[in-house]
C-alpha positions in Angstrom: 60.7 64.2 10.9 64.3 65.8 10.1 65.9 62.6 11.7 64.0 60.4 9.8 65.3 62.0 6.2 68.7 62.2 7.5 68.5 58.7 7.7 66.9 58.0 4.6 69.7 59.9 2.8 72.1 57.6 4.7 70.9 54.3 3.8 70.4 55.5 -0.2 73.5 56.6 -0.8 75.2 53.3 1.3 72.8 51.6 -1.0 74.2 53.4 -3.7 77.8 52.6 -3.1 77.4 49.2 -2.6 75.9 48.8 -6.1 78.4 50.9 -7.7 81.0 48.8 -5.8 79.3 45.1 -7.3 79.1 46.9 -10.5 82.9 47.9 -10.8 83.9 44.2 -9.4 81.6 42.3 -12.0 82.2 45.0 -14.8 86.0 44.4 -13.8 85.9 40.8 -13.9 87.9 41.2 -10.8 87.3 38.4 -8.4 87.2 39.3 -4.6 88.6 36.9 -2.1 88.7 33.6 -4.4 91.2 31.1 -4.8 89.9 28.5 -6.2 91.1 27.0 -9.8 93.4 25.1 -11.9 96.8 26.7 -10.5 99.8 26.1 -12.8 103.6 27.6 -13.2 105.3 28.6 -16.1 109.1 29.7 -15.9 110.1 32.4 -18.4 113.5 34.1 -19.3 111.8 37.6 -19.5 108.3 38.3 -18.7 109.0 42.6 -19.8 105.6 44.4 -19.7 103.3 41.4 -18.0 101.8 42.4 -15.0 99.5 40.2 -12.2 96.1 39.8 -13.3 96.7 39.8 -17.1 95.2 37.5 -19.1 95.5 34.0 -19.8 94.1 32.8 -23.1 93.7 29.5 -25.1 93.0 30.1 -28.9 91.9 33.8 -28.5 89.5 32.4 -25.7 90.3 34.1 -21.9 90.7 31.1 -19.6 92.2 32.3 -16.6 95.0 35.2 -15.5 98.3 35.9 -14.0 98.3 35.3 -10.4 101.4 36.2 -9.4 105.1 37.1 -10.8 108.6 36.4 -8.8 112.0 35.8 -9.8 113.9 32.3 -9.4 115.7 31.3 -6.2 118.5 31.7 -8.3 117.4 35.0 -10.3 118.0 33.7 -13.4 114.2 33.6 -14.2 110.8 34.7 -13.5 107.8 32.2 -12.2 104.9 32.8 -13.3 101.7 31.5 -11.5 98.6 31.1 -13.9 94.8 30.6 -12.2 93.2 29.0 -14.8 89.2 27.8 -14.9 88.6 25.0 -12.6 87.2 22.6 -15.7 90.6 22.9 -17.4 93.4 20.3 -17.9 96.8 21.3 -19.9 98.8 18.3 -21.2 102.1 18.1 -20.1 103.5 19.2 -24.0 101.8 22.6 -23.4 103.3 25.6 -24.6 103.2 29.3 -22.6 103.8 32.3 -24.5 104.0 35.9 -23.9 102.0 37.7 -26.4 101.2 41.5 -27.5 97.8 42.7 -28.3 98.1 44.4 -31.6 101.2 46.5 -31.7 101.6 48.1 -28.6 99.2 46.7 -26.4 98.8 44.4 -23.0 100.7 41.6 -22.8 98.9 38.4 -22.1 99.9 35.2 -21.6 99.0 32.6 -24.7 98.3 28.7 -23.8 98.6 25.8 -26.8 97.4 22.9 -25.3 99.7 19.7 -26.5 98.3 16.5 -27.4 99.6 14.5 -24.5 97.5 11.7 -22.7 99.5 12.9 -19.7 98.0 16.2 -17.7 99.7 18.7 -15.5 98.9 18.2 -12.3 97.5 21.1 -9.5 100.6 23.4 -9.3 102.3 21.5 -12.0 105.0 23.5 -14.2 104.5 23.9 -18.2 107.9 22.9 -19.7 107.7 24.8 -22.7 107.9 28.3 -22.4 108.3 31.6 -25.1 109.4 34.7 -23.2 108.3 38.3 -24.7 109.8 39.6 -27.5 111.0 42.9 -27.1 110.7 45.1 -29.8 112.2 48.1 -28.7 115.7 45.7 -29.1 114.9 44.8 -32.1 114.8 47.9 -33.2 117.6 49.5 -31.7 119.4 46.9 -33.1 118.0 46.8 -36.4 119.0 50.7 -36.9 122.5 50.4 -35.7 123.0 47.9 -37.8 123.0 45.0 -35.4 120.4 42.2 -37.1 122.1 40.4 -40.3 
């Protein structure tokens, strides 16, 4: 009989985990092991504060997140890989832009679609770009006297 509790404890709290684990991963909106999407590059001048797995959004509306973040060949600026939804299509006049949620906030990254027949292809780069602005600059330079 003492066996047979010890292994009923054992299989409830695995049982346990496990839901605890789905639960974080669906809560999370993290996505385990899948690669599938619209896949699409952006190349910014400064990407300050954006981290992988940030969010990519289209008029306020999250449609996919930061995949992955490197420098140029040349390091003169930073790639940015986007996983969008797989039902989406971005012109080719799109614009990427690094935003702010509210004041001090996550940065995301901020999609207006152009009005091009033309479409991006699979792995396709977005030719219009707006890197971060950083405010912490601004304001050094606005108190030194640096913005006229």
């Amino acid at each position: 009989m003492k066996g047979y509790r010890e292994t009923a404890v054992g299989v409830f709290v695995l049982v346990g985990l496990l839901c605890v684990g789905y639960l974080t991963i669906k809560l999370g909106r993290m996505e385990l092991l899948s690669d599938e999407g619209y896949r699409v590059v952006a190349r910014f001048s400064s990407v300050t504060g954006l981290r992988v797995g940030a969010d990519v959004e289209i008029a306020g509306v999250p449609v996919g997140k930061v995949s992955s973040i490197a420098l140029t060949g040349d390091s003169s600026a930073a790639l940015v890989v986007l996983r969008l939804r797989p039902d989406l299509r971005l012109a080719e006049d799109s614009i990427a832009a690094i935003k702010t949620s509210g004041l001090i906030g996550d940065k995301y990254v901020n999609l207006s679609p152009g009005g091009s027949p033309d479409m991006i292809a699979q792995g396709g780069e977005i030719g219009e770009t707006q890197s971060v602005i950083d405010i912490e600059s601004l304001i050094g330079k606005f108190a030194f006297g640096g913005v006229k």
